[in-house]
C-alpha positions in Angstrom: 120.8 212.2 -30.2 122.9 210.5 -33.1 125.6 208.0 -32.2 128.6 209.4 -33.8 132.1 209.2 -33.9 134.3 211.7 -35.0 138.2 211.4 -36.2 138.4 215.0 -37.1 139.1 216.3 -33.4 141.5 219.7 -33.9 143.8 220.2 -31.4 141.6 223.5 -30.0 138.3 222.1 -29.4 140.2 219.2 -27.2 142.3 222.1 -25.3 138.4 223.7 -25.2 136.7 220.4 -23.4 139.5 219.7 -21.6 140.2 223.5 -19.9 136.4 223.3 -19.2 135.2 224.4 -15.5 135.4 220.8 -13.8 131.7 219.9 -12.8 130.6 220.7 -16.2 133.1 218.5 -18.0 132.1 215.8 -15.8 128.7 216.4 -16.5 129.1 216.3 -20.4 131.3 213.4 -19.9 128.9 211.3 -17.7 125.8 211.9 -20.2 128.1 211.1 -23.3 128.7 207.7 -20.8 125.8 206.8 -20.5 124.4 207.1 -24.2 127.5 204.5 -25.4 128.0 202.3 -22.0 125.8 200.9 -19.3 127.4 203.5 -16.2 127.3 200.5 -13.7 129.4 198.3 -15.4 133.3 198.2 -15.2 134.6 195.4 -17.1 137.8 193.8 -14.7 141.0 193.3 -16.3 144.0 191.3 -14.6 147.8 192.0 -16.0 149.9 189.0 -15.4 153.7 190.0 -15.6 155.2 187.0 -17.6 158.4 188.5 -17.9 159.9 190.6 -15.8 163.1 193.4 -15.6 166.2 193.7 -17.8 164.7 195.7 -20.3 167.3 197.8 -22.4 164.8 200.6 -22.8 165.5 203.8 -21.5 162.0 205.2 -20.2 162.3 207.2 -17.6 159.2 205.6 -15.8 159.7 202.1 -15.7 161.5 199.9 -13.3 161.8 197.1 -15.2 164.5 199.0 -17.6 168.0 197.4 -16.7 169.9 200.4 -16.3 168.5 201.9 -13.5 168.4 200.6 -9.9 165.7 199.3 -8.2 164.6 197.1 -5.8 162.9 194.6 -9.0 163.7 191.0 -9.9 164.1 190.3 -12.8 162.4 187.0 -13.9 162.3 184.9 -16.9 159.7 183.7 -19.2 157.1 182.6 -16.3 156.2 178.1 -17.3 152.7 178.1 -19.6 151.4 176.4 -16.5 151.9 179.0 -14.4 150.2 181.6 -16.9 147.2 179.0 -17.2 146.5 179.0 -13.7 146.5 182.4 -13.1 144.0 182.9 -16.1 141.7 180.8 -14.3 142.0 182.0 -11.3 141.4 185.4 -12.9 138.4 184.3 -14.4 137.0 182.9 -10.9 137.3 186.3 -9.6 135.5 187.8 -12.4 137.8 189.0 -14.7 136.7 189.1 -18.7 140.3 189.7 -19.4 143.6 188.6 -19.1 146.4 190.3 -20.1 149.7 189.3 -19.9 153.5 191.6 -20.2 156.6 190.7 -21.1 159.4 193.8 -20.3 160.8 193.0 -24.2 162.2 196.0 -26.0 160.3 194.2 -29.6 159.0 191.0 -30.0 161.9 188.6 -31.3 161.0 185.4 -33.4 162.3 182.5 -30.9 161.6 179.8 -28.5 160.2 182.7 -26.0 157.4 183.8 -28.7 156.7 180.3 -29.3 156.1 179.9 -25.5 153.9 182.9 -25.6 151.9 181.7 -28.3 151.0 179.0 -26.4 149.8 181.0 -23.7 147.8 183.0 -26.1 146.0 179.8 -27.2 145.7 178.4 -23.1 144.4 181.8 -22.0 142.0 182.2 -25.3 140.8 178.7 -24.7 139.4 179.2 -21.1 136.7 181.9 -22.6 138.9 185.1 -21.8 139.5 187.9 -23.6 143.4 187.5 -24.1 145.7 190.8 -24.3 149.3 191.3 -24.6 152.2 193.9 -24.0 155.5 192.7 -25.7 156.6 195.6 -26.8 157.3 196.0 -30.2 155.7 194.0 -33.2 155.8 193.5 -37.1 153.0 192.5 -38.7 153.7 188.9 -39.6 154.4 188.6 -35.6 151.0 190.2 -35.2 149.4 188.0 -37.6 150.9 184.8 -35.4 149.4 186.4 -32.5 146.3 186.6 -33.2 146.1 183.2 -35.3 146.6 181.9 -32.3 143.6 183.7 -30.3 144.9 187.0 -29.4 141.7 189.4 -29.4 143.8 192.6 -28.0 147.2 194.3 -28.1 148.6 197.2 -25.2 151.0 200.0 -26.8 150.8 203.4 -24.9 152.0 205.9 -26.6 152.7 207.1 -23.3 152.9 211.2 -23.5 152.6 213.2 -26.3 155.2 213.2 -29.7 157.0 216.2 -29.1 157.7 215.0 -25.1 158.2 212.0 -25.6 161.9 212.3 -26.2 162.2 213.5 -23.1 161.1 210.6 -21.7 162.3 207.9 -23.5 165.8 207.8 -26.3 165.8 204.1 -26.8 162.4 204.2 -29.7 160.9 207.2 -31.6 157.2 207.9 -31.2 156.7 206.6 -34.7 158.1 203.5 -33.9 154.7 203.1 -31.5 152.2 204.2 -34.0 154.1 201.6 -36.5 153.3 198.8 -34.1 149.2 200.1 -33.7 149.6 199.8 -37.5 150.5 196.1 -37.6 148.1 195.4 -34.8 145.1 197.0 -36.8 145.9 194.8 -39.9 146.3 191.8 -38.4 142.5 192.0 -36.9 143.4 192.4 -33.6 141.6 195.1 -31.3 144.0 198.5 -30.3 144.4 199.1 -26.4 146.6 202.5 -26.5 146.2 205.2 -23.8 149.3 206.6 -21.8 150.4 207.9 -18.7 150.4 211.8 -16.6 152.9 213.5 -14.4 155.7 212.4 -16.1 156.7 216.2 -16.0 154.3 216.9 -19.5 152.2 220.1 -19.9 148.7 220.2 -20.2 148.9 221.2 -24.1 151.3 217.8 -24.2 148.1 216.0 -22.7 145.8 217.3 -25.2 148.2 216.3 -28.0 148.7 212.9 -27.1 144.8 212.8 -26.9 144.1 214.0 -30.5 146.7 211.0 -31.6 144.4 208.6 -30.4 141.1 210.2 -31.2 141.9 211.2 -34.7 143.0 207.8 -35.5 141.2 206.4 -38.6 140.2 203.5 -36.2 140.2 205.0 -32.4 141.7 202.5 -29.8 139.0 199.9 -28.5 140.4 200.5 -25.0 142.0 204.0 -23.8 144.1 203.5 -20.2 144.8 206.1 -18.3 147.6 205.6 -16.3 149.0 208.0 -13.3 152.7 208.0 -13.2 153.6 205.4 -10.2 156.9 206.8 -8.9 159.3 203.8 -8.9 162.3 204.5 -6.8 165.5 204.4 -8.4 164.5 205.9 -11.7 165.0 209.4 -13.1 161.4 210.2 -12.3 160.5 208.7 -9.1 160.8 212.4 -6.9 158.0 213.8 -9.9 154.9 214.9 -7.7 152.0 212.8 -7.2 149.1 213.4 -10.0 146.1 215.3 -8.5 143.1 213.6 -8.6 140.9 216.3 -10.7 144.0 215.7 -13.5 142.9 212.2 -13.9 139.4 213.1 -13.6 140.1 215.6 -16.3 141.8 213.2 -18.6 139.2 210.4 -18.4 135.9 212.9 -18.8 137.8 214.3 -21.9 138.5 211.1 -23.5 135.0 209.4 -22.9 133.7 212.5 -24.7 136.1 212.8 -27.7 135.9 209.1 -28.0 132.8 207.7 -27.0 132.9 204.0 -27.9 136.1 203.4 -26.4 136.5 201.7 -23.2 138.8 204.0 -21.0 140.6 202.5 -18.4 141.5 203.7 -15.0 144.9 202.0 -14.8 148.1 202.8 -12.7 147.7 205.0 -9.7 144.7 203.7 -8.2 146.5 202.5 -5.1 147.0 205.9 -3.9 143.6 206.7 -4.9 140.5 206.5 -2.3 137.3 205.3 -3.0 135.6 208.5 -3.6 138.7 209.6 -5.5 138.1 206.6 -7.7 134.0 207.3 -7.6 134.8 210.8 -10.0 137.0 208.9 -12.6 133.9 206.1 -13.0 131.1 209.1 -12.8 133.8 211.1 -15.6 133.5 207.9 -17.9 136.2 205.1 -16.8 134.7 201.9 -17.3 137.2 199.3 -16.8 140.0 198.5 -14.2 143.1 195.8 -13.5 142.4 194.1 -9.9 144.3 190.8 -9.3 144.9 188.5 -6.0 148.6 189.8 -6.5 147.6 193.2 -5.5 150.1 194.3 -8.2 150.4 196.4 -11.5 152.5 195.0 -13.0 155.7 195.6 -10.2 153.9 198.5 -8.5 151.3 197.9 -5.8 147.4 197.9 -6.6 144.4 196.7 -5.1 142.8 193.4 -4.6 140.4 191.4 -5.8 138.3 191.7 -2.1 139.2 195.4 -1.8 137.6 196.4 -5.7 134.9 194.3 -5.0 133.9 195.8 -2.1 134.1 199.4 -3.6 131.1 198.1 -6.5 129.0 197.1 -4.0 129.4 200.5 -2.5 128.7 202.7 -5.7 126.4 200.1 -6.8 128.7 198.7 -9.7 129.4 195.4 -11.3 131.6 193.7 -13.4 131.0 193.6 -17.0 129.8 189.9 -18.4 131.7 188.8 -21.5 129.0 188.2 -24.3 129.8 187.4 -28.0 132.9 189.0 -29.4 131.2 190.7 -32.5 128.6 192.5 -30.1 130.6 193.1 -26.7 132.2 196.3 -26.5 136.0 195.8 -26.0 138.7 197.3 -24.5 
């Protein structure tokens, strides 16, 4: 079979492979796995909050947004030591990537980007992939970033353009696909996925799906995110996202974009092992683990605890090989 990507995905024949009776979508989405990706390896991400809370975005999802109440600290700029250390010990326990989060609205040229910088270069000089999520970015920002090492950039666009004002007031949806834009021309590799049961249809799914995968360039890493219900925001009563949702979601992205790395990223804490066994057989190939057990500010599993799931389905965690032949998420 020919390799190929497409960027020409209508909005139908997604609804079509995504409305698909289960175990053949699974099926299709598992052989289209295993033509672009070796199916036992998940490469291991860790996300390092370096700045936490006090964000003046309104999304509906997030605890870290200043206006709503919840139980979440907010802390500063976290010392370049700090950052450094946890890279490392990252890297001990296998990861190939670091990626660290600052809860900024945009990226502002100061002291703090300076410091961040710095961690860029730290992180990128211990042999790790280095990601970051600042929030918004112009391109000559970009350009500093990844001068400095920076081989990936996070920016869900989080649900599809016309929900997304339901979820968020503070940014339009452009305003995300501006930032992908800067990313792209600076050189530096596009993680974008986003996140269900933030109240969004099916056909809002599918949408946000053909954004990414008719992208002229699609997004070297595709997380998939399961709304984690953070109390004291507007959404943390929403339901919890059925398990054959997420497996939908990841078997239709591996298939519509093949090369991408899709990760299986929030939600996995209320996930069992066999619940997580049909995301990696649907095409997920990469996960955040850390000795924190945390996502960011909402509980995950451990280093010990996602190792001991590989052994059991016979996975491993992917190697980091030279940049200009690794696949990259």
């Amino acid at each position: 079979m020919n390799k190929q990507i497409r960027h020409d995905w209508s909005k139908e024949e997604i609804q079509a492979i995504y409305d698909q009776p289960l175990l053949e979508l699974v099926f299709q989405a598992a052989t289209v796995h295993r033509e672009w990706h070796k199916a036992s390896e998940i490469q291991v991400c860790t996300l390092l909050s370096v700045k936490t809370g006090g964000c003046p975005e309104d999304c509906s999802y997030c605890g870290q947004a200043a206006r709503y109440h919840t139980n979440i600290k907010v802390q500063a700029l976290l010392p370049t030591e700090t950052v450094i250390e946890h890279a490392q010990k990252a890297k001990e326990n296998g990861s190939s990537r670091f990626c660290m989060a600052a809860a900024w609205r945009e990226v502002r040229n100061n002291k703090d980007f300076d410091r961040v910088i710095e961690m860029v270069k730290g992180v990128n000089d211990l042999g790790l992939e280095v990601c970051c999520t600042l929030g918004m970015l112009t391109e000559e920002q970009a350009l500093r970033l990844q001068e400095a090492g920076l081989y990936a950039y996070n920016h869900n666009l989080d649900t599809s353009e016309n929900y997304y004002d339901e979820i968020i007031s503070t940014r339009k949806f452009d305003q995300r696909l501006d930032t992908i834009n800067n990313v792209r021309k600076a050189g530096i590799t596009v993680c974008s996925g986003g996140i269900i049961g933030l109240g969004e249809s099916n056909a809002d799914r599918v949408s946000m799906l053909l954004t990414l995968a008719t992208m002229p360039i699609h997004p070297e890493s595709v997380p998939v995110n399961a709304l984690a219900r953070v109390k004291g925001t507007p959404l943390e009563n929403n339901p919890k996202v059925p398990i054959w949702d997420m497996v939908r979601m990841i078997a239709t992205a591996r298939i519509i974009m093949p090369a991408s790395i899709v990760r299986l990223s929030a939600g996995r804490i209320e996930m069992t092992e066999e619940e997580q066994a049909w995301c990696f057989m649907a095409g997920a190939n990469s996960i955040f683990t850390g000795e924190r057990e945390t996502l960011l500010v909402t509980p995950n599993p451990g280093v010990s605890e996602d190792m001991q799931m590989f052994q059991n389905l016979g996975l491993k965690p992917l190697k980091k090989e030279n940049k200009s032949s690794c696949p990259v998420i």
